[in-house]
C-alpha positions in Angstrom: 4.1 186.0 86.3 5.8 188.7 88.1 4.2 191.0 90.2 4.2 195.2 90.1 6.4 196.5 92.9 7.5 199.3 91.3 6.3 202.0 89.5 8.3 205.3 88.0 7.2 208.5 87.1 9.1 210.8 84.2 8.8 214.4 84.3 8.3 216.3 87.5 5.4 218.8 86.3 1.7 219.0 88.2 0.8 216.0 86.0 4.0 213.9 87.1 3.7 214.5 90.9 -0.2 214.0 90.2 0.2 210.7 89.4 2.8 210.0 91.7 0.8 210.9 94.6 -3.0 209.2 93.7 -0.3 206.0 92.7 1.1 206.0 96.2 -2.1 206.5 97.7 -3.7 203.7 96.0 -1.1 201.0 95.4 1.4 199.0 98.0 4.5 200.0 95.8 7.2 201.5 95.2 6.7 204.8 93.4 9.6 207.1 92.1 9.3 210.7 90.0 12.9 211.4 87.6 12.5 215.1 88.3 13.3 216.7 85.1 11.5 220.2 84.8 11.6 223.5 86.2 8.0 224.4 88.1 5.0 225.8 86.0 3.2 229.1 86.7 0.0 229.6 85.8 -3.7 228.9 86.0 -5.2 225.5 86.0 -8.6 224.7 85.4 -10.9 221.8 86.2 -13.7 220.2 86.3 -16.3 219.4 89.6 -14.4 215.9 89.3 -11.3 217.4 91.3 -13.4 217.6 94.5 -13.5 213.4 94.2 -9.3 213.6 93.1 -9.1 215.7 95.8 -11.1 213.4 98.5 -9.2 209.9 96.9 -5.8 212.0 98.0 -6.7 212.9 101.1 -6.1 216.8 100.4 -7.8 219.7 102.1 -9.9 221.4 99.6 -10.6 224.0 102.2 -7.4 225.2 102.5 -6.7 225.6 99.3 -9.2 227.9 98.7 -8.3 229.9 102.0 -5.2 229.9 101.2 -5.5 231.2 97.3 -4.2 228.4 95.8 -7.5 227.6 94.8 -10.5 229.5 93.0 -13.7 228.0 92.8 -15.2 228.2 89.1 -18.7 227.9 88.7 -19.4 228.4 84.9 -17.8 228.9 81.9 -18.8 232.5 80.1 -19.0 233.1 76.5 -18.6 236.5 75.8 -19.1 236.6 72.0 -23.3 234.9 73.0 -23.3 236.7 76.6 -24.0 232.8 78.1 -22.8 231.3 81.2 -22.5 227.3 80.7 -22.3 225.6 84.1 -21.0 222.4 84.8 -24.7 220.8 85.4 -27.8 220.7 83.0 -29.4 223.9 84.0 -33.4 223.8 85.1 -35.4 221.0 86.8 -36.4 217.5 85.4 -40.2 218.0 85.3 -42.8 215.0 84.7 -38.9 212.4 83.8 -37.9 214.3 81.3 -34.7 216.7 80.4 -35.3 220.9 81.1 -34.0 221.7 77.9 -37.3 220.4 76.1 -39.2 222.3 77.9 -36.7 225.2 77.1 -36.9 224.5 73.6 -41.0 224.5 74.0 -41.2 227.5 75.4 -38.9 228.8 72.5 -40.4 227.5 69.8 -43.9 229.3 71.1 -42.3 232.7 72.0 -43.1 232.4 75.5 -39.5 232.2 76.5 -38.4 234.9 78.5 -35.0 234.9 79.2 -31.5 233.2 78.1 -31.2 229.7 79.3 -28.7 230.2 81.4 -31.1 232.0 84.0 -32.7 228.3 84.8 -29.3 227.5 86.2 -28.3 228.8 89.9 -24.4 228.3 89.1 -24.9 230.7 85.8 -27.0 232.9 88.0 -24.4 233.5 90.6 -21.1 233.2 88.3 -22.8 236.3 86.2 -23.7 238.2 89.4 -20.5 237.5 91.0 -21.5 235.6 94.3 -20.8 232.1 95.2 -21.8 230.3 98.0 -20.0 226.5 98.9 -22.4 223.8 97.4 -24.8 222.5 99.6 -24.9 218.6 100.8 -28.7 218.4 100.9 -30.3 216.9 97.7 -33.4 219.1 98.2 -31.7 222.5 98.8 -31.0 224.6 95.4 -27.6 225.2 97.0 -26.8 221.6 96.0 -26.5 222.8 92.2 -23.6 225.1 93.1 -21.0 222.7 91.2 -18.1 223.9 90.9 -14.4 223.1 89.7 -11.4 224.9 90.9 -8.8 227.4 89.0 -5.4 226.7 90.6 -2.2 228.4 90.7 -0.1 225.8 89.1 3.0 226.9 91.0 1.4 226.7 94.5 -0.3 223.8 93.8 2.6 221.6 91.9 4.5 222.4 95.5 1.9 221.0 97.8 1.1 218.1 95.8 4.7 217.1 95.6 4.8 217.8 99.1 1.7 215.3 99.9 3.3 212.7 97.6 6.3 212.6 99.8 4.7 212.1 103.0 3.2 208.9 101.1 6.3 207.9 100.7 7.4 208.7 96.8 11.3 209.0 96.2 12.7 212.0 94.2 15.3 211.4 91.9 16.8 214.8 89.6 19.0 214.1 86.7 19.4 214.6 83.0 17.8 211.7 80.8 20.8 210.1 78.5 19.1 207.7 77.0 16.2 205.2 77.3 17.1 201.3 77.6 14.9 199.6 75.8 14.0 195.5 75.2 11.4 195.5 72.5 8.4 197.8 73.0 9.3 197.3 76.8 11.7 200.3 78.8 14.3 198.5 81.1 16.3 201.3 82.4 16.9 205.1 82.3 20.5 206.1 82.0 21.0 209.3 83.5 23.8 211.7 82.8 25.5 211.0 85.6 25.6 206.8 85.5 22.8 206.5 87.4 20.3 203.6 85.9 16.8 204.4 87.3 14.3 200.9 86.9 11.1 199.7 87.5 8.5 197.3 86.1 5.8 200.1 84.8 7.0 203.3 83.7 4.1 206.5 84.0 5.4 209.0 81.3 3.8 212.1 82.0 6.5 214.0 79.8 6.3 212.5 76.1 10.2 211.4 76.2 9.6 208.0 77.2 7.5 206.7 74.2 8.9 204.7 71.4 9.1 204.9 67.8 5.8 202.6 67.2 4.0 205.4 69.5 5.8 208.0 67.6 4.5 206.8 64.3 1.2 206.1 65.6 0.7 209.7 67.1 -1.1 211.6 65.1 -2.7 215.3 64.9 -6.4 216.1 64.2 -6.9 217.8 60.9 -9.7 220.2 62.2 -6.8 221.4 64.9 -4.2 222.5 61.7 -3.6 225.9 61.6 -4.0 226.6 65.6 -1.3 227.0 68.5 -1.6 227.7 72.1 0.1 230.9 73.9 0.1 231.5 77.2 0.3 234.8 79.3 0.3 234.8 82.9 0.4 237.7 85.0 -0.3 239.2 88.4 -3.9 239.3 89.5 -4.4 242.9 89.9 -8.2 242.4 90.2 -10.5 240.2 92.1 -10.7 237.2 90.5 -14.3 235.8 88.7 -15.7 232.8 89.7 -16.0 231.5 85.8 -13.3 230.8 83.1 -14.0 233.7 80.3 -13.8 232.3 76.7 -13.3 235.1 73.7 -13.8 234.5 70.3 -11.2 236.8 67.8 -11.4 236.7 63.9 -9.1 233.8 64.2 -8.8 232.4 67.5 -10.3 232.4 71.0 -8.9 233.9 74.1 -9.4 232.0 77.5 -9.0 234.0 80.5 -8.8 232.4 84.1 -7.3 233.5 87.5 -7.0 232.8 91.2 -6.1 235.1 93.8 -2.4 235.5 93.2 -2.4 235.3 89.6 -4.2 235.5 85.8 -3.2 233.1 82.7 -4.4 234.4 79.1 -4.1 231.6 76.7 -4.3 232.6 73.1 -5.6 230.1 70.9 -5.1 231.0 67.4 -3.6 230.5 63.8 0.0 229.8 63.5 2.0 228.6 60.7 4.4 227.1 62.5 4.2 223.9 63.9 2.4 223.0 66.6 2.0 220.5 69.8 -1.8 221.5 69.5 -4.3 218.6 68.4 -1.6 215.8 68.6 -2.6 212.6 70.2 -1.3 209.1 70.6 -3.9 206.2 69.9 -1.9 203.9 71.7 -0.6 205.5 74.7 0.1 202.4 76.8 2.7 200.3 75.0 5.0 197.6 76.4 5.4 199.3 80.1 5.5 202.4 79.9 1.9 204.4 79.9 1.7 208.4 78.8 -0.4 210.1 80.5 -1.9 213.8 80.4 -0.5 216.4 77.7 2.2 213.6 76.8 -0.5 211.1 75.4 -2.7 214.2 73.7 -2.9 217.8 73.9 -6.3 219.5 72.8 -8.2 222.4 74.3 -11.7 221.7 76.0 -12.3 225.6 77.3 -14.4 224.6 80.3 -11.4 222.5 81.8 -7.5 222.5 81.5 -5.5 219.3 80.9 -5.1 218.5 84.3 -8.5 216.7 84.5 -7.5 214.2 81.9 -4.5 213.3 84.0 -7.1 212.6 86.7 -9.0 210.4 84.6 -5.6 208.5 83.3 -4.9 207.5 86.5 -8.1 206.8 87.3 -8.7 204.4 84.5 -5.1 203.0 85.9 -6.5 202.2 89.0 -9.6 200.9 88.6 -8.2 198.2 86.1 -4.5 197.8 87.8 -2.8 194.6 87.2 -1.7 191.8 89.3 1.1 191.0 87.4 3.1 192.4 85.0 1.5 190.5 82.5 -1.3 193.5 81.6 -2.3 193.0 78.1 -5.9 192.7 78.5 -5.6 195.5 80.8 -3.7 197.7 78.1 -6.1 196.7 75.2 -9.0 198.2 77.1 -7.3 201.1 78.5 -5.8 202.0 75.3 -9.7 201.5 74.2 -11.1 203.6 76.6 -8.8 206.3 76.5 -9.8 206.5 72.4 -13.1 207.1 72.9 -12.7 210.0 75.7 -10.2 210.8 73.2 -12.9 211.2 70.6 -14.9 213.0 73.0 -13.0 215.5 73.5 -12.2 215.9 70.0 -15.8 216.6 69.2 -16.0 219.2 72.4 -13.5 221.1 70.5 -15.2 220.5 67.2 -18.4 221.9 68.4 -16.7 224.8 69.4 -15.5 225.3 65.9 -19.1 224.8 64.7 -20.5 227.9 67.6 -17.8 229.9 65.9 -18.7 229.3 62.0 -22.8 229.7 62.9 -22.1 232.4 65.0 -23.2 236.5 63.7 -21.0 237.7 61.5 -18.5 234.9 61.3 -15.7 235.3 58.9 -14.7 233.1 56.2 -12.2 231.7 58.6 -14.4 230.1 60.9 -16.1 228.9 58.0 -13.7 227.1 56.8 -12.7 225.5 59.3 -15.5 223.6 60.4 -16.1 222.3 56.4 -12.6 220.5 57.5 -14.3 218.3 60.1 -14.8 215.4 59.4 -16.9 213.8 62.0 -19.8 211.6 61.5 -20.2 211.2 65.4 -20.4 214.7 66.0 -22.8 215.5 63.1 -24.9 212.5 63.9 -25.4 214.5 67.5 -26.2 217.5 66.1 -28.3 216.1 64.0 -30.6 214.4 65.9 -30.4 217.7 68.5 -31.4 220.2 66.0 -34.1 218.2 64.8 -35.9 216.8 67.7 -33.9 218.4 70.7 -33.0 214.5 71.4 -29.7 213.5 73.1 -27.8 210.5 71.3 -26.2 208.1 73.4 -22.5 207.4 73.7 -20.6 204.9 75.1 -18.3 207.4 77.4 -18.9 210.6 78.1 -15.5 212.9 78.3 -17.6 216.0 78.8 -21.3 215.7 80.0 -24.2 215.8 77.6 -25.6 218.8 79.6 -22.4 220.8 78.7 -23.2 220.5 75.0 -27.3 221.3 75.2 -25.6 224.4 77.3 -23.3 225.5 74.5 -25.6 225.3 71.7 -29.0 226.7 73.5 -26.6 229.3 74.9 -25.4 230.6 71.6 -29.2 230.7 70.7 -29.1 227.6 68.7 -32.1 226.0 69.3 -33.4 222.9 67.9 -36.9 222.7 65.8 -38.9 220.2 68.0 -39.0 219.0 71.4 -40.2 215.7 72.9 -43.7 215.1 72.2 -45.0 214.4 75.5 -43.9 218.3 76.3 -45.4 219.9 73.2 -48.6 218.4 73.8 -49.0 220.5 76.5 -50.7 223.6 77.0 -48.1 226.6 76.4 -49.1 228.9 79.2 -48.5 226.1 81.7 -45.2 225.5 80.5 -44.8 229.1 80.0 -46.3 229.2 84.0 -43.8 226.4 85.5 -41.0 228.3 83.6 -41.3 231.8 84.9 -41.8 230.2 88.5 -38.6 228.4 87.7 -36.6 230.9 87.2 -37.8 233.4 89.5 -36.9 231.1 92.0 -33.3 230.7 90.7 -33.2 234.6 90.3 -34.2 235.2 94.4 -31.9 232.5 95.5 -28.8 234.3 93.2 -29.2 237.3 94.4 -29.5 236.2 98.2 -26.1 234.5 97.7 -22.8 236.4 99.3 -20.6 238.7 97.5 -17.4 236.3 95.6 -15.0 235.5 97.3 
């Protein structure tokens, strides 16, 4: 068997130089990025998960931020329902079991008195606009400031590349000619120039490495047709909120996110022409070359950008790298594990669709397009939430459960029952333990300093 020694990297975006830099980090090997794009501006979200990316790089997080090439986000607002989803299940576990049933009790016996966003700190202090660094003590309520960051693409690509060169990754420019091929295996790149760029795994975080099987394998969601992402970016001309702002139109949404230096609109709406959005590869790691990010699957999860399934491609990578180059148990289950966050995220953007079609006043539109979903995974979920406020299980979790429960309790979609063991207590107590609850979370909010 022959061992990995090398690895290259196609495309020289954020997710290229990503990859290349977490790879060098992590692996004694060769690593080289074919630099073949211009830089990216813009606004990148992400999840809490970056601080961990972040930490496995060695990369100041710090200075980021004091530097503005970081925001910190700290919940996700819905304009169209007023709520504020944070990364984290809002509310306490009390007596073992999940907030939200007691939410849901205190709903279903009017004795609710305010959104359920107010149980959550985060929502509390992204709506008031303060923030305050999360806390490292388990028992302080300042440890339930998670937050992900907004970056400035721009800045950001330029120090990452920057750190992946002190670990010792090689830069190659050039104009692809053509990709060598043996089989479902890539031996060379030809460049325009002669060169002939080669290594035993190829990392394709631009799409023009994979073969015709992929090709004809890749596929596009049918509850995506009919939608197409634009983006705007522009100066920041206004201090920027700690929250990505999500805006349903007639026929579309509108996400807004910014950092200090700049703002990125991105217009997600009907189009007939085609479109990139909703296209996904089952098999993304064929032969020996492996896409990863927006190459292997592009798809819109509002309360993060593509970035953070970069992260989690390379994560997968690494915690399953081969000795040798003989990896096909190790591609099987990658290429299984990446379906099912695939399928994850699919419903994340499904649900969406289903906010927007139960939502007041929804046109025909929205309507429409969530009778085109066809998923019995999703409406399994639901099902079992709307009728007894219970959480099915699943295998792996792309987005939290707690997101969901957010979304839908936010847009004041609440289920008919909650666990038994809750309802058969007294109201008023719950009523009691709730108001405490969120008085608590309202003091502590307001105490917090002014953002930034």
């Amino acid at each position: 068997m022959t061992a990995v020694n090398s690895i290259l990297v196609y495309g020289g975006s954020l997710d290229g130089w990503m990859a290349a830099a977490l790879l060098a980090r992590s692996l004694p090997l060769t690593v080289t990025v074919l630099d073949t794009q211009p830089q990216e501006s813009g606004v990148e979200a992400t999840l809490p998960a970056i601080t961990g990316f972040h930490h496995r790089l060695g990369l100041n997080e710090r200075a980021l931020i004091d530097n503005g090439i970081a925001t910190p986000t700290l919940a996700t607002h819905y304009r169209a329902s007023d709520s504020w989803v944070p990364f984290e299940a809002p509310g306490f576990t009390l007596d073992g079991l999940p907030f939200h049933h007691y939410a849901v009790y205190g709903h279903l016996n009017g004795r609710l008195e305010a959104a359920f966003d107010a149980f959550s700190l985060p929502a509390q202090a992204a709506r008031r606009q303060r923030y305050h660094p999360q806390s490292n003590d388990a028992g302080s309520l300042l440890a339930t400031l998670n937050s992900g960051l907004q970056l400035d693409r721009d800045r950001y690509r330029s120090v990452i590349m920057a750190l992946a060169k002190e670990l010792g990754v090689h830069r190659r420019t050039g104009a692809l000619l053509k990709v060598e091929r043996a089989g479902d295996d890539v031996e060379s790149l030809l460049l325009e120039d002669g060169e002939r760029l080669s290594a035993e795994l190829f990392v394709d975080a631009d799409g023009a490495l994979m073969s015709d099987a992929q090709k004809e394998q890749t596929e596009r969601l049918a509850s995506a047709e009919g939608f197409a992402v634009e983006r705007l970016v522009a100066p920041q001309t206004e201090v920027a909120c700690p929250c990505t702002r999500v805006t349903q139109r007639e026929e579309g949404w509108e996400l807004e996110r910014g950092t200090a230096a700049c703002v990125e609109r991105l217009r997600l709406g009907a189009e007939d022409s085609p479109s990139e959005f909703g296209r996904y590869c089952p098999t993304p790691w064929m032969g020996n070359t492996l896409a990863v990010g927006q190459a292997a699957g592009e798809l819109e999860a509002f309360v993060t950008g593509p970035l953070h399934w970069l992260q989690t491609a390379v994560v997968r990578l690494l915690d399953a790298f081969p000795a040798s180059t003989d990896w096909r148990a190790t591609r099987a289950e990658y290429n299984r594990r990446t379906l099912l966050e695939w399928r994850d995220r699919q419903a994340f953007f499904e649900l969406h669709l289903y906010l927007a079609a139960h939502s007041q006043g929804a046109s025909d539109v929205w309507r429409q397009r969530w009778h085109k979903v066809d998923n019995p995974e999703l409406l399994r979920w639901l099902t079992l939430f709307q009728t007894a406020g219970l959480v099915a299980s699943r295998e792996l979790q792309a987005l939290p459960d707690a997101l969901r429960v957010s979304l839908l309790l936010g847009h004041q979609l609440w289920p008919q029952a909650c666990d038994p063991q809750v309802s058969a207590r007294e109201p008023a107590a719950v009523a009691h333990e709730l108001a405490k609850m969120r008085q608590m979370i309202d003091r502590a909010a307001t105490q917090l300093p002014p953002y930034p």
